[in-house]
N, C-alpha and C positions, 0 to 999 in steps of 0.2 A: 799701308803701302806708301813707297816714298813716291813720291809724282813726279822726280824731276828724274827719274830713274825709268829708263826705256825698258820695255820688259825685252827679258832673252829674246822671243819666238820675234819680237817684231824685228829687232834687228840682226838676225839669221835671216828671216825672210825676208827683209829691204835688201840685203846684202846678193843673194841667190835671185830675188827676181832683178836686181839694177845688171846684175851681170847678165839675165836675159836680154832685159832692154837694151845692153849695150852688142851683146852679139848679134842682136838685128838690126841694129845700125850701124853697124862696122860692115857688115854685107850690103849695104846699098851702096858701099863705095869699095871695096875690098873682098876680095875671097883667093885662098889662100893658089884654088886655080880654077879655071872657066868648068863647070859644070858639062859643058855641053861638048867638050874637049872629051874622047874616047881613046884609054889605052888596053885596047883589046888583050895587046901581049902580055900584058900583066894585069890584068884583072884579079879581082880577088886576094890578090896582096895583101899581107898582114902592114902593118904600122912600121914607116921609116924613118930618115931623115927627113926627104924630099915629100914622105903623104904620112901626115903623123898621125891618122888614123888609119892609114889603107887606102884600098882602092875598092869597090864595089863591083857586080858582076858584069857591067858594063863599063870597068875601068877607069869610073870616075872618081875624084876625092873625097873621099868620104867625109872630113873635117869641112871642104866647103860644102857639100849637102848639109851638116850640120848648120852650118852659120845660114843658108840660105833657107832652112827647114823653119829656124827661129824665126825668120822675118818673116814667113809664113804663119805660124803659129801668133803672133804677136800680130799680126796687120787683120786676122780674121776674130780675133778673140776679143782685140779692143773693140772693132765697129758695130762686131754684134751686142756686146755691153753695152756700146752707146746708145744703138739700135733699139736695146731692149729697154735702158735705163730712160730715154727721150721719148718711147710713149706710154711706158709701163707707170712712170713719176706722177707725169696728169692724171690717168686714167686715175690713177690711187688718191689723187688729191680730189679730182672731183668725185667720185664716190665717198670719200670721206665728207665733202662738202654740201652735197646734195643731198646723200641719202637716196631715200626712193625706189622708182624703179631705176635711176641711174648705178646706183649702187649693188641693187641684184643682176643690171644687165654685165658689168662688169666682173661678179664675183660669178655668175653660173660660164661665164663667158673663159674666166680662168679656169674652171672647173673639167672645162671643156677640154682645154690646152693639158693639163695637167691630168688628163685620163689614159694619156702615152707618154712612155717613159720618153725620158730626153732623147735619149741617141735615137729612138724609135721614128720618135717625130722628125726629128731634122733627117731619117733618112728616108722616111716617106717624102717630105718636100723635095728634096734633093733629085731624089727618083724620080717624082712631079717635074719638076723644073729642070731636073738637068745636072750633068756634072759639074763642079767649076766650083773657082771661089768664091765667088760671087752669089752666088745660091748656097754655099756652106754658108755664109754670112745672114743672108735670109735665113738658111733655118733655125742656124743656132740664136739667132735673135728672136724668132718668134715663139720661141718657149721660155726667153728672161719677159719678156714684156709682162707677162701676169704673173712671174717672179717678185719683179719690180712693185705691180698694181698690188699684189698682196701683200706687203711690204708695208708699202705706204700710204694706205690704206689704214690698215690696224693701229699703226704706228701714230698716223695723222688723228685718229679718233681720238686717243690719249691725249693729245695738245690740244683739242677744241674743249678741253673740259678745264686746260689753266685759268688760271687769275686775268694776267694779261691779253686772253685769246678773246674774254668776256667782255674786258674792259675795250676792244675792239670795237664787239661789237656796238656793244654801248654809244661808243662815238660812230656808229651810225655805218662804219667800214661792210661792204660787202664780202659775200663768200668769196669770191673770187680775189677781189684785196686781200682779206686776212692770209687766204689760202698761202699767193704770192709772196707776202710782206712777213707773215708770222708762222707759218707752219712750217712752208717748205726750208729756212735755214735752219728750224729743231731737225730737221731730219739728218741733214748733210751726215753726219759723224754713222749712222746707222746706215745709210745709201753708199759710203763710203766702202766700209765693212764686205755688205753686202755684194758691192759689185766688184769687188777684190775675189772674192769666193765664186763669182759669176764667172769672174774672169780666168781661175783655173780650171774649170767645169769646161769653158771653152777651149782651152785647147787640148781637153782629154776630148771635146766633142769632134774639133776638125781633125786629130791626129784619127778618131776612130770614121767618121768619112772619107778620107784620104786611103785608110786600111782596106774600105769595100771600092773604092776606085768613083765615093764619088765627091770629094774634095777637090784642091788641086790638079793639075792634071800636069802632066810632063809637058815641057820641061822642066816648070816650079816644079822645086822642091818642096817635099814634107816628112816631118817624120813619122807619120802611118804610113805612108809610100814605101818608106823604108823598108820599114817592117814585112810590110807584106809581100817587098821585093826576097827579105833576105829569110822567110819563112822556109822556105825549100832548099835551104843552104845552111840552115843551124847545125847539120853533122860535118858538114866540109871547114863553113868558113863562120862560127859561131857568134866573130864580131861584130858580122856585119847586122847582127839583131843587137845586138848588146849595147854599141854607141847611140843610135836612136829612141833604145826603150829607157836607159840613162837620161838622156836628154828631156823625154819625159816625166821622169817621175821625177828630176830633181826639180825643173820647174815648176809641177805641179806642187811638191810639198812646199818650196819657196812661199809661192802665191796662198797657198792654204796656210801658212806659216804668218806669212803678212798678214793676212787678214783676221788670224786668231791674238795676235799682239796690238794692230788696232785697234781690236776691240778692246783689247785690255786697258788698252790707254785711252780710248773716246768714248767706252760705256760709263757714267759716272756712276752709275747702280754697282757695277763690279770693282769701283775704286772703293766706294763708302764700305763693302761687306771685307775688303781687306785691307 
């Protein structure tokens, strides 16, 4: 394989998700018209000049609910990755590091998390705690965190057994030092990866919170709002499902896209076998 040679998928997927990134930050300063603007008499409106998606059942623009759905999608997807990745990374390192019971209390503790499917969980929490972004962000974070822990974990086992990890300790370096200084930058290139695939998972998570009504809440926009606004109208007015569910699957395969061509370039195990 030539190395200086990006593979397809990664940059399809940089390309698809930079254009996510950038439709959410063009709505913090821009949208094509005020969301909260109602044109009753025309509602439902196909694609114009003037609303180049339409108008929604409540007469709003559909192309800025689009840009404003993004920034939704994108502000809830990153903090819970963060969310997940900031205490899932430790937990996996000191279970790597200690062993013990530190390490069974961490893995039966995922075990735990990971006995309810994703969407399951984040909408019991949600339920728990309430509608809002804010609590979509709790949930869908608290099922990467032992994503994350199982991850780096496994991953971190593999490195305390190199040459250099020994010669650490040899000079006398602590668990916690080594952990710090030599384990956690082996990881970067696979936590990468990983939370690239975390990060499309979330916004099929909040688009599907937003869909039972407990994401977002109006005025934000979302594109499960969307959706579930324009479900009772797929026979009259079929686009107003069609630009939202678009919106998701393109950036979902973007992000699933990016992160399978990351890999292709930051796994060195799958550069040597090709």
């Amino acid at each position: 394989m030539n190395r200086s040679r990006l593979p397809p998928t990664l940059v399809v997927g940089a390309a698809i998700s930079l254009a996510f990134v950038a439709f959410a930050l063009v709505s913090l300063v821009w949208t094509p018209y005020d969301v909260t603007a109602f044109d009753i008499d025309h509602r439902l409106q196909g694609p114009t000049a003037a609303h180049w998606l339409g108008l929604d059942h409540f007469g709003r623009d559909v192309a800025s609910m689009i840009l404003l759905g993004a920034r939704n999608a994108l502000s809830v997807s990153l903090v819970a990755v963060l969310l997940g990745a900031g205490i899932g990374v430790p937990l996996g390192l000191l279970a790597a590091a200690r062993r013990g019971w530190g390490d069974e209390l961490v893995m039966r503790g995922s075990d735990v998390v990971f006995a309810f499917p994703a969407l399951i969980l984040a909408i019991l929490i949600t339920a728990v705690l309430g509608p809002g972004a804010i609590n979509a962000v709790i949930a869908i974070g608290v099922f990467n965190i032992p994503v994350f822990a199982r991850l780096t974990r496994g991953s971190a086992l593999s490195l305390w057994t190199r040459d250099y990890v020994l010669a650490a300790r040899a000079a006398g370096k602590g668990a916690t030092r080594i952990s710090i200084e030599h384990i956690a930058p082996g990881l970067a290139s696979v936590l990468i990866v990983q939370a690239t695939l975390q990060f499309s998972l979330g916004v099929i998570a909040e688009a599907g919170l937003s869909y039972v009504g407990l994401g977002a809440q109006p005025p934000a926009a979302s594109w499960g709002k969307m959706l579930a606004d324009a479900q009772t109208l797929v026979a009259i007015a079929p686009l107003q499902a069609i630009f939202p569910g678009l919106a998701i699957v393109i950036t979902v395969l973007g992000l699933n896209l990016l992160g399978d061509g990351l890999r292709d370039r930051l796994d060195p195990r799958l550069q040597e076998d090709r």
